[in-house]
C-alpha positions in Angstrom: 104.4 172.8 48.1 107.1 170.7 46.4 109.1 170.8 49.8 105.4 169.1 51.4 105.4 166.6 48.2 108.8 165.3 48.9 108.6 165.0 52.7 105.1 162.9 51.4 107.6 161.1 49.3 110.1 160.6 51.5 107.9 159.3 54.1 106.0 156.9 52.2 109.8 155.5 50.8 110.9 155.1 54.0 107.7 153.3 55.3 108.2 151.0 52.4 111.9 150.0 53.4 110.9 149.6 56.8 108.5 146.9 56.0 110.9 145.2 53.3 113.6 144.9 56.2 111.3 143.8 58.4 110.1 141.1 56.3 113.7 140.2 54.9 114.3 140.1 58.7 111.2 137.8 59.4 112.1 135.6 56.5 115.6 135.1 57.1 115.1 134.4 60.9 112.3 131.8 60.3 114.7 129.8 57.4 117.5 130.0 60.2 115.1 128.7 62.9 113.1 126.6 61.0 114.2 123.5 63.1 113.3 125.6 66.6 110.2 127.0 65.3 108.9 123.2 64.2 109.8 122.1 67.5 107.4 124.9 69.1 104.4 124.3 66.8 104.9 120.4 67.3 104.2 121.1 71.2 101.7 123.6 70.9 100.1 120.9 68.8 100.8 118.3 71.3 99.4 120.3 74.2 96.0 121.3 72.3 95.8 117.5 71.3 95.8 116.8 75.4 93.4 119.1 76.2 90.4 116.8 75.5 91.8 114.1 77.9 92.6 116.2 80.2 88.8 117.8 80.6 87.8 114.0 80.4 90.5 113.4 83.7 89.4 116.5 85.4 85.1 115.1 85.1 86.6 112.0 86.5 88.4 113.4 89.3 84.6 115.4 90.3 82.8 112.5 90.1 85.2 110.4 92.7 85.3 113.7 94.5 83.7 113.5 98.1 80.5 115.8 98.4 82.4 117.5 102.0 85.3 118.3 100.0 83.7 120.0 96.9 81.0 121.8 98.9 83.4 123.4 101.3 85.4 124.8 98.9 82.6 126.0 96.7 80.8 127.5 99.9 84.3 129.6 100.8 84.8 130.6 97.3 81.0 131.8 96.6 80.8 133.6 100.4 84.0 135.2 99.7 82.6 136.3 95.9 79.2 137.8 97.1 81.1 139.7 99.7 83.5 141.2 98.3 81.7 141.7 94.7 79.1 143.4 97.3 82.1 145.7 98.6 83.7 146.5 95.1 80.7 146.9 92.4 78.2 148.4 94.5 79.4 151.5 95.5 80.9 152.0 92.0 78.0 151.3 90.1 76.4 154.1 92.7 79.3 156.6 91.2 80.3 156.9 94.5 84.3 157.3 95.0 85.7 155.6 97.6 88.3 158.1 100.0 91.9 157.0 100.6 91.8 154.9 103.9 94.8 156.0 106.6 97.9 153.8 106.1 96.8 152.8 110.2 93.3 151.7 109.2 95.3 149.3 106.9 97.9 148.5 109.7 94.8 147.8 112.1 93.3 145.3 109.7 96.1 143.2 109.4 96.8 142.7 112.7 93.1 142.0 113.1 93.4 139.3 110.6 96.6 138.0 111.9 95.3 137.6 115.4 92.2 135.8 114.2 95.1 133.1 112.4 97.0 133.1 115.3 93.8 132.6 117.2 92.8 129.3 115.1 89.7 131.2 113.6 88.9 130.2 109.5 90.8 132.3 106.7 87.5 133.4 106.0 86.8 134.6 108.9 90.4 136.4 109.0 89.0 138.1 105.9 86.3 139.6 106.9 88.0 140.8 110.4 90.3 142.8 108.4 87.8 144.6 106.4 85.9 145.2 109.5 88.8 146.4 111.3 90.2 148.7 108.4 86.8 150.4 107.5 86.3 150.9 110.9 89.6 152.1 112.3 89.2 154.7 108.9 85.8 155.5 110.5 87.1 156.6 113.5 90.3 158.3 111.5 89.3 160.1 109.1 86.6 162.8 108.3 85.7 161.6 104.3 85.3 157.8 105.2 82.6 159.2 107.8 80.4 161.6 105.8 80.5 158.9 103.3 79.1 156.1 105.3 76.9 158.4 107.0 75.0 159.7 103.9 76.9 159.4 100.2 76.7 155.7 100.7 74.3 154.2 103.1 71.1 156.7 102.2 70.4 155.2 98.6 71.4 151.7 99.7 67.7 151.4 100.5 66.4 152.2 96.9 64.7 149.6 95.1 67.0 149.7 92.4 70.7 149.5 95.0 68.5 146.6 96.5 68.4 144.8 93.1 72.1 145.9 92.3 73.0 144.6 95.4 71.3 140.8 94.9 72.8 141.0 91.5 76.1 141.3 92.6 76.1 139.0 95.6 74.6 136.1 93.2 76.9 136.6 90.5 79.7 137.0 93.2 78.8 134.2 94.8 79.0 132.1 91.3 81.8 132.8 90.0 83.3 133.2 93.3 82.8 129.1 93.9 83.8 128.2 90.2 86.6 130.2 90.4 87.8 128.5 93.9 88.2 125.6 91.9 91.0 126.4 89.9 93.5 126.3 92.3 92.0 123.9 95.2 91.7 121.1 92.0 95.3 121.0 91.6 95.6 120.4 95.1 93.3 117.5 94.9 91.1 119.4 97.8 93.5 117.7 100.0 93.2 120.2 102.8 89.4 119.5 103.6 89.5 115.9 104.3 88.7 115.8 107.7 92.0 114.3 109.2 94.1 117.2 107.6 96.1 119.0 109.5 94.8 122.3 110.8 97.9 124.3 109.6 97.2 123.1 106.3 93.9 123.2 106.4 94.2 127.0 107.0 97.0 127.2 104.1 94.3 125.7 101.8 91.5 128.0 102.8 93.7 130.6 101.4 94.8 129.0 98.3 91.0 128.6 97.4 90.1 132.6 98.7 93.5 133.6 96.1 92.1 131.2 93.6 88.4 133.0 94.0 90.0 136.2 93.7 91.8 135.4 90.3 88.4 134.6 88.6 86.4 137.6 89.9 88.6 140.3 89.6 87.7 140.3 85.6 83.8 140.2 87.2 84.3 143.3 88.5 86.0 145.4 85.8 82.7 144.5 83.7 80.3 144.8 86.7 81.7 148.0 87.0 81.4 149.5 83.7 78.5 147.9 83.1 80.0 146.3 80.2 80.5 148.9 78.3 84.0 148.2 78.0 83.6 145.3 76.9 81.8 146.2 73.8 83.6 149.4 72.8 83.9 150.2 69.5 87.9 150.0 67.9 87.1 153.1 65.3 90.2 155.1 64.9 92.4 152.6 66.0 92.2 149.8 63.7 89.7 149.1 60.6 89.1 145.4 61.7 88.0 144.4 65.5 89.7 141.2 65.2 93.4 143.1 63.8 93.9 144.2 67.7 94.1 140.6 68.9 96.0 139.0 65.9 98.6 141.5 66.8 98.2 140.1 70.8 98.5 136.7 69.1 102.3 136.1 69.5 102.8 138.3 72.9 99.9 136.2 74.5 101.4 132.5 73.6 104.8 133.6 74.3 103.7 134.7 78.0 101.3 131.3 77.7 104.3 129.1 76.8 107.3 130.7 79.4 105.2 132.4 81.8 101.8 130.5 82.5 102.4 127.2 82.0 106.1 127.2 84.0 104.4 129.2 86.5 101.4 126.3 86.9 104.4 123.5 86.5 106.0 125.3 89.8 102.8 124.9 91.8 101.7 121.6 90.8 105.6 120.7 91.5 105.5 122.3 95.3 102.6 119.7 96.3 104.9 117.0 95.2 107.7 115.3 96.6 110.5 114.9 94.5 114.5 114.6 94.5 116.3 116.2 91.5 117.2 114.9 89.2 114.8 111.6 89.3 111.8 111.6 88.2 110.0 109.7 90.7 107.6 111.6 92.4 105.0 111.6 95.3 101.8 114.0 96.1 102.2 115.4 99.5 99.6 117.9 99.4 100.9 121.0 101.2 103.8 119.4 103.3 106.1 121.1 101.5 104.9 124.5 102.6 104.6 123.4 106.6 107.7 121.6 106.5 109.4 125.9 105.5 107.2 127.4 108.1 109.3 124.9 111.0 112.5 125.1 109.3 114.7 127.3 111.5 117.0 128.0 108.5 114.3 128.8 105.8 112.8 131.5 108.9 116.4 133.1 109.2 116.6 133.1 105.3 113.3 135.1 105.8 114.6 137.7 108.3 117.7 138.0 106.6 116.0 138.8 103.1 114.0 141.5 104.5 116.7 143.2 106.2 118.8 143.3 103.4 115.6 144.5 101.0 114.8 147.2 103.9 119.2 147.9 103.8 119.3 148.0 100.0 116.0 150.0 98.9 116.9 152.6 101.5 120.7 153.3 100.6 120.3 153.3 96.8 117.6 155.5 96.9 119.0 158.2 99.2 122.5 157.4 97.8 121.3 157.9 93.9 119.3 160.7 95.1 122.5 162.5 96.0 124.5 161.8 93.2 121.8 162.7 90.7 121.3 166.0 92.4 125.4 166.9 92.5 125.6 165.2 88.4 122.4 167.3 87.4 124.9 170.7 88.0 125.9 172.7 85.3 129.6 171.9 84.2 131.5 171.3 82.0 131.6 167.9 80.8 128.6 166.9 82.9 127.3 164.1 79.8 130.5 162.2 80.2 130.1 161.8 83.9 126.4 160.9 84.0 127.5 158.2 81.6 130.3 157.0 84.3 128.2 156.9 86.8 125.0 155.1 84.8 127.7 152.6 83.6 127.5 150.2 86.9 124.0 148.7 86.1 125.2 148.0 82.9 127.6 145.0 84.7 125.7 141.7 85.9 125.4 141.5 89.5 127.7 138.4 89.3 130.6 141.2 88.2 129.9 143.5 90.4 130.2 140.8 93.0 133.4 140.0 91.4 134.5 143.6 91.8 133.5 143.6 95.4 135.4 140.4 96.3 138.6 142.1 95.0 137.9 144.6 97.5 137.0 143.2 100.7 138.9 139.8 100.4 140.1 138.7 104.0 143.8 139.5 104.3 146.3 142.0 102.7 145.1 141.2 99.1 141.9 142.9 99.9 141.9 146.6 98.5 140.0 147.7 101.8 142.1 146.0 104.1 145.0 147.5 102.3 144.0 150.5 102.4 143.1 150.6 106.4 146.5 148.3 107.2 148.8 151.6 107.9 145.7 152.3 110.8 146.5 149.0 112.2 142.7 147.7 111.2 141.7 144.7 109.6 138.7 142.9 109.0 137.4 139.2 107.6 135.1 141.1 105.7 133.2 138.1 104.2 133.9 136.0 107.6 132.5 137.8 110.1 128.3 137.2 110.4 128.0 141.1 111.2 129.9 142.2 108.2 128.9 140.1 105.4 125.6 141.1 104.6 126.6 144.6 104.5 128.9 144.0 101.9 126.0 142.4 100.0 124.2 144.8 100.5 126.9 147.7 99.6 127.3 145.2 96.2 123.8 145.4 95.1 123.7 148.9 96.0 126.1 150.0 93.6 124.9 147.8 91.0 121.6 149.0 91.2 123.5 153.2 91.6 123.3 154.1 88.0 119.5 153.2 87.2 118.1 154.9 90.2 120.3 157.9 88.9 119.5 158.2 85.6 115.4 158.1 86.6 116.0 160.2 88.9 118.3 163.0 86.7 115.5 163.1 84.1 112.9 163.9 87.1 115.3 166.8 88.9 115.4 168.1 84.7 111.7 168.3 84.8 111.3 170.3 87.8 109.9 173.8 86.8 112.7 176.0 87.5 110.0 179.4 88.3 108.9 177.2 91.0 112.0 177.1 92.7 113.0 180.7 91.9 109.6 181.6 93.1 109.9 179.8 96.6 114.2 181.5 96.4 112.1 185.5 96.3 110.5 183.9 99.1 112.8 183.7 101.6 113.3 179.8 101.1 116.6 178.5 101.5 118.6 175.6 99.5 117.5 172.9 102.1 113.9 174.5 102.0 113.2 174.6 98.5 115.1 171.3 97.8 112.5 169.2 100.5 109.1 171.6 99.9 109.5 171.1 96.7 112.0 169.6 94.7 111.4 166.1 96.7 107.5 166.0 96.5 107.8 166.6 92.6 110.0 163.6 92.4 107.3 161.8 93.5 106.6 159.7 90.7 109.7 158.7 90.0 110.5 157.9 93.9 107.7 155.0 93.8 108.4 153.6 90.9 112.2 152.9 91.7 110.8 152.0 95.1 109.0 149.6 93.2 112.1 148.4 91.3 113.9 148.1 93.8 112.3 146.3 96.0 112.2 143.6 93.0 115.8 143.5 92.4 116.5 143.5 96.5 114.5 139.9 96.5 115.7 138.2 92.9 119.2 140.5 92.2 121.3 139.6 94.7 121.9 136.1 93.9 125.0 137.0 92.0 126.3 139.4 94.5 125.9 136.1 97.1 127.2 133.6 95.1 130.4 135.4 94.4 131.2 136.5 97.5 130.2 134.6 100.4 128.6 131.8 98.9 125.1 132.0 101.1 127.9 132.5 104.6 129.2 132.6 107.1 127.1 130.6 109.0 125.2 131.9 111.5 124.1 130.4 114.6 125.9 127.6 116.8 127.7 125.4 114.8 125.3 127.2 111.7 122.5 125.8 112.8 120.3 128.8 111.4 121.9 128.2 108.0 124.0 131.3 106.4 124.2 135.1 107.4 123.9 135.8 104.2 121.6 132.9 102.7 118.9 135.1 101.0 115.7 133.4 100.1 116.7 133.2 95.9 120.1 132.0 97.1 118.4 129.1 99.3 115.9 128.6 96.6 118.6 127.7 93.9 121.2 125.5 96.3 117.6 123.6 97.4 116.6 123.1 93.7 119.5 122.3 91.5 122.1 120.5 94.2 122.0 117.1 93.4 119.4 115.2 95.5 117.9 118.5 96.3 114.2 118.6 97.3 112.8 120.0 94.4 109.2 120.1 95.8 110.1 122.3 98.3 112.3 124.5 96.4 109.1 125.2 94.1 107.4 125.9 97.2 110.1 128.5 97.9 109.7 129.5 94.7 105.9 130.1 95.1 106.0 131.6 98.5 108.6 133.8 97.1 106.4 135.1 94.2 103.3 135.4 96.1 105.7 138.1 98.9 107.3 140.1 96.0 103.4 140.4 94.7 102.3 141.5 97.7 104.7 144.0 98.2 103.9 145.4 95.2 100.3 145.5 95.3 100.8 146.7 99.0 102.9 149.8 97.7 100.4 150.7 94.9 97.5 150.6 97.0 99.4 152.5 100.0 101.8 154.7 98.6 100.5 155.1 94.6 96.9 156.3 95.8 99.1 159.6 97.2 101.2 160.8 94.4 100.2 163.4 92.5 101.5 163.2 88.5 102.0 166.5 86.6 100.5 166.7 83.4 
């Protein structure tokens, strides 16, 4: 009893000091940045004060707004809403679960939709091949997506009540679906459905106003979903007060407001400009920016070159860090200090490792590699030579990246259950056997989420690796017409948006492009590969 009443007391004593530092910490870090902090309210204060003029410029810029322009966007928005609200809500509300589709029903609906692009058919149109194509193709491919179309699904669709459901959800679809178009397609002034608009942008634009669309209805569809229950459930056992939840949100939400959001809507509203940095003259080109990339020969090699270094990177740190966890996961002596040597890598900045690297494969005898292989008679211009350079690049960013892969994957090889493995050993199964029946399907989890990782860092963490060792070169192509061998998309983006006179319209456009690739990948990877991973409990 008296050991309970002073662990009470201890606790409570220790709760207390934690809030005193934490306010002694709050105070003294707002009397230290009292000047910064000023500076921040003054332009929150300064934005909320434009907000009225700015819903006064955006009525003005309706009302001048051509009745061809506003109703083709509102009609691709709302078509696009009811039809997908239709494919999402409905069989949800129905409590019927969808199967996983075949990764090839997926393949077959994107090159559906990219033939209908190719074939100068409407992004709408485009769409709605690639649903056809997918649902279809998983018709044909696999045994659940049949019995459900056949009866789970398509029987009660003739109900009065799925009938009702289903004229609910296409109307509110539909609404939303056109207001939500809007948010996007008014920053580009609905430039690409004037009539005498290109056709390449006018395809762009159909897609900017389906993305836009798609922002505002996928909150439609969490509460169609739920049925709004969510929406209203109660905060009992969390916190006393249903307002306390988002007072703590508060500072998180107008931090991401202030340096996520709004520089995010500054970059798009920047990419439809034209503009040399660092003057502030600037012209709206609506999306030239974006057709003038997809016929530059350099920004298409950047492309190519970005994905085979991703493809190059992801692959060898995985396996490699794979390997290296599974030999540092042994039992020996003095395995903690190791680990730690080997985690120590991603501690360094890609521009250091890059350093590092550039001590070893510098052209001549003052390269350590070169060195090394001079007795052999061999050397190479490591960072010279177009076939070599992006393999050292890649070898940089591999060992950056080394020691995070490791230690996710050390704490996942711990966390295999070791009767498992000694069952499948009184078995008959061999190292090799129980290491890929087992060991690697249980390391699952961890596999996609450094996949995910990785894939991140391949695209934005290699700029340091490039710029301290070959500088975006050598150049590739006659006379370098197709730019550098080693000229990475975030490498490109920078030189095009900081050297002086640099376009910075189009470097936001890379910027954009780049954002919207790195999303896709990930959303690709979690709908593909995330769907088939099993997590222990």
């Amino acid at each position: 009893m008296n050991d309970s009443s002073a662990q009470i007391r201890f606790e409570r004593w220790w709760t207390r000091g934690v809030l005193l530092f934490v306010c002694l910490f709050l105070a003294y870090f707002i009397l230290s940045e009292r000047e910064g902090i000023s500076r921040l309210f003054t332009y929150i204060l300064d934005a909320a004060g434009r907000i009225p003029q700015a819903i006064a410029d955006l009525g003005a810029y309706y009302q001048t707004l051509t009745a061809d322009q506003l109703i083709g966007s509102l009609l691709l928005g709302g078509v696009f809403g009811a039809l997908t609200t239709l494919l999402v809500v409905v069989p949800a509300r129905m409590g019927v679960e969808l199967p996983p589709l075949p990764p090839m029903a997926y393949g077959i609906g994107a090159a559906g939709s990219l033939v209908a692009i190719l074939l100068a058919q409407p992004v709408l149109l485009a769409v709605v091949v690639a649903i056809v194509l997918t649902w279809v193709s998983g018709y044909l491919l696999s045994a659940p997506v049949r019995h459900l179309l056949t009866r789970t699904l398509l029987a009660p669709l003739k109900s009065p009540a799925a009938l009702r459901l289903m004229a609910v959800c296409a109307g509110v679809g539909f609404l939303v679906g056109a207001l939500g178009a809007q948010l996007l397609t008014a920053a580009t002034q609905h430039c690409t459905y004037l009539a005498d608009a290109p056709f390449n942008e006018k395809q762009i634009g159909q897609a900017i106003t389906l993305f836009s669309a798609l922002i505002a209805l996928v909150p439609l569809w969490t509460a169609l979903r739920s049925g709004g229950a969510s929406l209203y459930r109660s905060t009992a056992g969390y916190f006393r007060s249903p307002i306390l939840p988002y007072v703590l949100l508060t500072p998180t939400l107008l931090s991401l407001i202030l340096f996520l959001y709004a520089p995010s809507i500054q970059s798009i509203t920047l990419s439809l400009k034209l503009r040399r940095f660092p003057l502030p003259q600037e012209a709206f080109v609506c999306l030239r920016n974006y057709t003038a990339l997809a016929e530059d020969a350099v920004y298409r090699s950047s492309f190519l070159t970005t994905l085979g270094m991703t493809a190059a990177i992801v692959a060898a740190s995985l396996a490699f860090s794979l390997m290296v966890a599974v030999l540092a996961s042994q039992k020996v002596r003095g395995a903690s200090i190791y680990r730690t040597l080997l985690i120590w890598p991603f501690a360094l900045s890609p521009i250091v490792a890059g350093a590092i690297f550039l001590g070893m494969f510098r052209d001549g005898s003052s390269g350590l590699i070169n060195a090394l292989i001079a007795p052999l008679g061999l050397s190479f211009s490591w960072l010279r030579d177009a076939n070599l350079a992006p393999w050292v690049i890649v070898a940089a960013s591999v060992w950056n990246i080394l020691g995070f892969n490791i230690l996710f994957y050390i704490a996942g090889l711990q966390n295999v259950p070791k009767d498992l493995l000694e069952a499948a050993q009184i078995d008959g199964a061999d190292r090799r056997q129980r290491f890929q029946l087992i060991t690697i399907p249980l390391l699952a989890p961890y596999t996609f989420f450094l996949l995910v990782t990785n894939v991140t860092y391949s695209f934005y963490g290699v700029y340091g690796a490039i710029d301290a060792l070959t500088g975006g070169g050598p150049p590739l192509g006659p006379a370098g017409s197709l730019g550098g061998a080693t000229n990475a998309l975030i490498y490109k983006l920078y030189q095009d948006g900081f050297a002086p006179g640099a376009p910075l319209g189009l470097a936001s456009a890379q910027a954009v492009i780049l954002f919207v690739m790195v999303a896709a990948l990930t959303l690709l990877q979690f709908r593909v590969i995330e769907t088939r991973i099993t997590y222990g409990e």
